[in-house]
C-alpha positions as MATLAB code, in Angstrom:
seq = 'XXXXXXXXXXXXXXXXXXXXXXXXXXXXXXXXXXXXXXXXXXXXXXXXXXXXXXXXXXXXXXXXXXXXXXXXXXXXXXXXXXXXXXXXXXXXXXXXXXXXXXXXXXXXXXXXXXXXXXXXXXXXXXXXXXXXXXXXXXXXXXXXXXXXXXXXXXXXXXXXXXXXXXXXXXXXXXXXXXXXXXXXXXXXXXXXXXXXXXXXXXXXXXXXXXXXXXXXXXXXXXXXXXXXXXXXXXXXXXXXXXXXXXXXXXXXXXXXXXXXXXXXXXXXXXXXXXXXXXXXXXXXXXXXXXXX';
ca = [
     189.603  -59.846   44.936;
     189.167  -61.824   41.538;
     192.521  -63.448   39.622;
     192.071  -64.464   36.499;
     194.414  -66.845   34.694;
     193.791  -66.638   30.857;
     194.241  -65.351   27.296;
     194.727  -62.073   26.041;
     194.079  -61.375   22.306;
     193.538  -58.730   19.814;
     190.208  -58.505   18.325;
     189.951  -57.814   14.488;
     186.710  -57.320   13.864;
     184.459  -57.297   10.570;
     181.002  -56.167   10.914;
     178.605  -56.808    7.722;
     174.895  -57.701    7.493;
     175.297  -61.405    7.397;
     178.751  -63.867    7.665;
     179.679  -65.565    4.239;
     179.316  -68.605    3.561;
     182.234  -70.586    2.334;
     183.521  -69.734   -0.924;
     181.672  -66.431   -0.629;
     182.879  -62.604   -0.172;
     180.519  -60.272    1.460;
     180.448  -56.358    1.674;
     181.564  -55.202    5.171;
     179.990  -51.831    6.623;
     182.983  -51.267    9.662;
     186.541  -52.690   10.923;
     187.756  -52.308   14.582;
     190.582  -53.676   16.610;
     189.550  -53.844   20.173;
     191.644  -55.852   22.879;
     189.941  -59.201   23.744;
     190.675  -62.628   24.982;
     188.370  -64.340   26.900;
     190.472  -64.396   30.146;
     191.135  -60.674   29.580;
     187.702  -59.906   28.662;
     186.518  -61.771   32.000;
     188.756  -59.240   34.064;
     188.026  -56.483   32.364;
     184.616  -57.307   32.726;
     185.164  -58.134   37.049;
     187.166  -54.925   37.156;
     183.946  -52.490   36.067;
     181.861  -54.174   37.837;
     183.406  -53.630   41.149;
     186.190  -55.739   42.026;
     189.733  -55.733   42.444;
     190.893  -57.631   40.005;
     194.668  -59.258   39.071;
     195.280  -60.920   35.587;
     198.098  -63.598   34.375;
     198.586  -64.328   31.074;
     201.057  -63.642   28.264;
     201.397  -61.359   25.508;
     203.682  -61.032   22.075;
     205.891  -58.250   21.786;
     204.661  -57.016   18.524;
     202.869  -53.776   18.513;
     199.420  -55.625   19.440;
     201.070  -56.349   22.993;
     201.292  -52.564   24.890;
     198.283  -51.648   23.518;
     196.217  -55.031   25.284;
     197.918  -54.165   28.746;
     197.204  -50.682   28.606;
     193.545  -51.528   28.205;
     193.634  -54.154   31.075;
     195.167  -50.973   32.991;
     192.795  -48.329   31.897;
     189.818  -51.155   33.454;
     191.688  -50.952   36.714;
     193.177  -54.230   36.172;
     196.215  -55.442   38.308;
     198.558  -56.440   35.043;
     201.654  -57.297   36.826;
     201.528  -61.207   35.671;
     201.259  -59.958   32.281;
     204.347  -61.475   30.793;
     205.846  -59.992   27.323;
     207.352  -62.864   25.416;
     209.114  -62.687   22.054;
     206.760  -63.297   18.992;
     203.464  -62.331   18.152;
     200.617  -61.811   20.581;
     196.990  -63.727   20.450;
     195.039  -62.949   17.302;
     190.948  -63.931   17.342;
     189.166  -62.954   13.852;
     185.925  -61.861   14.103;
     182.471  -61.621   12.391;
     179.511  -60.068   13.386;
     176.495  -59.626   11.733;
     173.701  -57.346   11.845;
     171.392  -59.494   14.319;
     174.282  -59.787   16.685;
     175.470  -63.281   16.196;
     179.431  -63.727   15.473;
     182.038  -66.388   14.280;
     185.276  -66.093   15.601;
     189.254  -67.890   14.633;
     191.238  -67.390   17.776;
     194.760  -67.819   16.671;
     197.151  -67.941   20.407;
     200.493  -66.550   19.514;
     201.796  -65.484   23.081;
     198.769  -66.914   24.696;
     200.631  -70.647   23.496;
     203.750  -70.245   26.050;
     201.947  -70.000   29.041;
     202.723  -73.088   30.511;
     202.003  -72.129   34.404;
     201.722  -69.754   37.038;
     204.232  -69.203   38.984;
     204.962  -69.107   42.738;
     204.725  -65.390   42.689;
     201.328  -65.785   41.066;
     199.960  -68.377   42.954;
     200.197  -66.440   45.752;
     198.317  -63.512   44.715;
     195.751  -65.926   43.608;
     195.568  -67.717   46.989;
     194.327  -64.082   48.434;
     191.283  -64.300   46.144;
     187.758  -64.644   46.637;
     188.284  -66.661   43.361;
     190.165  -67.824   40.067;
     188.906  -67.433   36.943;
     190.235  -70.260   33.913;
     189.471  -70.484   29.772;
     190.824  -72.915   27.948;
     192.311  -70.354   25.008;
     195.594  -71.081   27.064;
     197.238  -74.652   26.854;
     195.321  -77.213   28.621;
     198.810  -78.201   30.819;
     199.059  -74.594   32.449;
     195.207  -74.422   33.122;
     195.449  -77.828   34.906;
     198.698  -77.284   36.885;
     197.425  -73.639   37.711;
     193.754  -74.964   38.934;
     195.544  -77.852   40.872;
     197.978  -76.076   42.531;
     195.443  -72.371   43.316;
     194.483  -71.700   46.602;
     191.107  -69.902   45.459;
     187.518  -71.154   44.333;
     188.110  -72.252   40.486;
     185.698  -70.645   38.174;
     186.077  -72.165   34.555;
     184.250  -71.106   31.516;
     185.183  -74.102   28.961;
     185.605  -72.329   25.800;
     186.505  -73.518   23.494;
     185.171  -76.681   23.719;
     187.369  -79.734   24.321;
     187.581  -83.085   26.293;
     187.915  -81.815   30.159;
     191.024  -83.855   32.039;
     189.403  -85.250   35.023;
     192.002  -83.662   37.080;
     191.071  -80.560   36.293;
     187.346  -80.870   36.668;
     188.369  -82.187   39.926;
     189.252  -78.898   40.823;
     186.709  -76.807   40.126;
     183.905  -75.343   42.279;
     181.778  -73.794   40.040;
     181.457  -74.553   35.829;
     179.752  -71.798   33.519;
     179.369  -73.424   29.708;
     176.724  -72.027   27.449;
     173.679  -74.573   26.190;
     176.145  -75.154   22.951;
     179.290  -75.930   25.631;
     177.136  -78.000   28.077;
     175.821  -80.056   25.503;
     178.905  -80.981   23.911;
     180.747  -81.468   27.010;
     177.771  -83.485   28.446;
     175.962  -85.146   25.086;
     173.039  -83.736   26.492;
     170.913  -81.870   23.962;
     168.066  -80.379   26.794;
     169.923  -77.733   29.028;
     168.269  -79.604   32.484;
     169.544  -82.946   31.604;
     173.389  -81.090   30.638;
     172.813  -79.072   34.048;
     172.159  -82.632   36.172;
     175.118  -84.406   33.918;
     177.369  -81.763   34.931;
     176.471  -81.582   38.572;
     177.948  -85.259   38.634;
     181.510  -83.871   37.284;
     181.444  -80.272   39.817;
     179.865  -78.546   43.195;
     178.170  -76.016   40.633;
     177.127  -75.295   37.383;
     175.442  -72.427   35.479;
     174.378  -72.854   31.980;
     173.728  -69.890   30.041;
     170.694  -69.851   27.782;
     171.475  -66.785   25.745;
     168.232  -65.020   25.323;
     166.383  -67.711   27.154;
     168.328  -66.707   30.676;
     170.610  -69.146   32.917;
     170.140  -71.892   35.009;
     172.163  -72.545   37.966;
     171.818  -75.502   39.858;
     174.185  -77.201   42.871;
     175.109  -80.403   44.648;
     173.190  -79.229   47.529;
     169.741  -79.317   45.616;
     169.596  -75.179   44.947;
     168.029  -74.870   41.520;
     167.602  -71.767   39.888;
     166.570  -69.998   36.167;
     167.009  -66.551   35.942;
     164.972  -64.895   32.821;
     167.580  -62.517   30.341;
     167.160  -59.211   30.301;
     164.922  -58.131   27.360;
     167.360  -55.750   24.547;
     168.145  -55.441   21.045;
     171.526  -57.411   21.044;
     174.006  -55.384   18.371;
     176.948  -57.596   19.610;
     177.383  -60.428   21.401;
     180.408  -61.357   21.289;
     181.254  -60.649   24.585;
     177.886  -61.153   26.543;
     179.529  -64.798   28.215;
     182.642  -63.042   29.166;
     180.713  -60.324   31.096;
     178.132  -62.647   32.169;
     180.646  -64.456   34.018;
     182.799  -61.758   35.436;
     179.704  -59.587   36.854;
     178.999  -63.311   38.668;
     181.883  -63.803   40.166;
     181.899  -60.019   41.576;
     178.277  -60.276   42.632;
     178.895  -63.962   44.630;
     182.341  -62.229   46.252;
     180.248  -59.657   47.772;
     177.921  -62.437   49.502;
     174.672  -61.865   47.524;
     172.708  -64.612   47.582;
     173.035  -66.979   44.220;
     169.550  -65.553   42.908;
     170.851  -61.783   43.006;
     174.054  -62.539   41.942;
     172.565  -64.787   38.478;
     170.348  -61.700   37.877;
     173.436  -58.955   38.202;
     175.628  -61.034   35.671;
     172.386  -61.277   33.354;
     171.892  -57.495   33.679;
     175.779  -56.829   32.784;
     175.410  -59.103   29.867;
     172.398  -57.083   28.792;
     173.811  -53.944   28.832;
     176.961  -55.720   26.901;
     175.086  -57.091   24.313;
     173.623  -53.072   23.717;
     176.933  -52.251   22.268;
     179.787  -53.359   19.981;
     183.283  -54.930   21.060;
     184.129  -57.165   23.154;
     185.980  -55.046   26.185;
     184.486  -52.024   24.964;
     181.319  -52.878   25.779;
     181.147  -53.720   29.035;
     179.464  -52.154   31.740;
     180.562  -50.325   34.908;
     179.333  -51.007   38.451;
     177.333  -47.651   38.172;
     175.557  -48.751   34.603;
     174.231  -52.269   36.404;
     173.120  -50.686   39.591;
     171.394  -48.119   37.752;
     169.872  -50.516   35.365;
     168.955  -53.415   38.524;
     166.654  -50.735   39.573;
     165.100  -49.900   36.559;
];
């Protein structure tokens, strides 16, 4: 089983042949509100690929908030730590342009009162094969919840901020993309941030976007896995996915090789269509396309 502790939003969505640039409006060719939130995405994302999957987070009870856990429940997504609280639910703005690339404004709402999880929780999370953590939540509750989890602590650190020592001291295994790892590490070449961040955690995988990953671990294991050659019409969920699919494929006891290549071939198949939860793959679509 995967838990994931992390933010659900509500993705508004603008999708135009290029982003303006400050001071400018652009001409948009499509809208679309599609649930989001990188911890929700990441479940979403475990949950059709395979696993059994639990999410904790918060949302608002505004009209935003049923619809999110509904699509958390239509993935197969254990929602029972999804709290309602009063006030709006998280908000992330999004633009996407016609070569794939977004911006995005995550505004937290509901996200903003998680400040833990509780005992309840915790012990769902201590029966998993591991616990995934963003930092779109407050950095307090991601701490406390990765100190006090029973579970292998998988953080994606996005967005990007100064990481409390105490909470890198709990992690097992760190997934930033080159952007992420560089700014975290002050390492521009992805190698160097890979080494730097092997000194802070066990493991680390840096994602290359269409360059691949690298993985590399205390131990000495050192891996890059090429991307999957597509068209990208979206990527605005290709991390999310990339890191869900991994977590799956390394529960099942594939080796770290198979499992880099089955979260790049999720992300591939992501990046094929638009949305962020809406465009992730099922366990049937990655088999079929690993044996392509």
């Amino acid at each position: 089983m995967i838990s994931v502790f992390g933010s659900a939003n509500m993705d508004l969505v603008a999708y135009t042949a290029r982003a303006p640039r400050r001071g400018e409006t652009v001409a948009g060719r499509a809208f679309a509100t599609i649930p989001g939130g990188k911890g929700a995405n990441q479940a979403t994302a475990a949950a059709r690929a395979g696993a059994d999957v639990a999410f904790f987070g918060a949302v608002g009870d505004d009209a935003f908030g049923p619809v999110m856990r509904r699509g958390l429940e239509s993935a197969g997504v254990d929602v029972r730590g999804l709290r309602t609280v009063p006030g709006s639910s998280g908000i992330a703005q999004i633009v996407v342009d016609d070569d794939g690339s977004n911006s995005i404004i995550v505004i937290p709402g509901a996200n903003g009162s998680v400040t833990g999880a509780s005992a309840e929780d915790l012990e769902v999370i201590g029966r998993s094969d591991a616990l995934l953590l963003q930092l779109e939540l407050p950095i307090a509750a991601v701490v406390a919840t990765a100190r006090a989890a029973r579970a292998p602590v998988v953080l994606t650190p996005s967005p990007v901020r100064e990481l409390p020592r105490e909470l890198l001291d709990a992690v097992a295994l760190i997934v930033p993309n080159e952007h992420e790892a560089r700014a975290i590490t002050g390492r521009a070449d992805p190698e160097e941030a890979l080494d730097a961040l092997l000194e802070r955690v066990p493991e680390a995988v840096v994602t290359l976007g269409s360059e691949g990953a690298l993985y590399g671990s205390r131990g000495g294991e050192r891996l890059r896995v090429p991307a999957v050659p597509v068209r990208a019409v979206d990527t605005t969920a290709a991390g999310d996915t990339f890191v869900g699919a991994l977590c799956v494929a390394r529960a099942e006891g594939r080796s770290n090789a198979e499992a880099l290549r089955f979260a790049a071939t999720a992300a591939a198949l992501s990046v094929q269509r638009e949305g962020a939860s809406t465009s992730m793959p099922t366990r049937a679509e990655i088999d079929a396309a690993l044996t392509t």
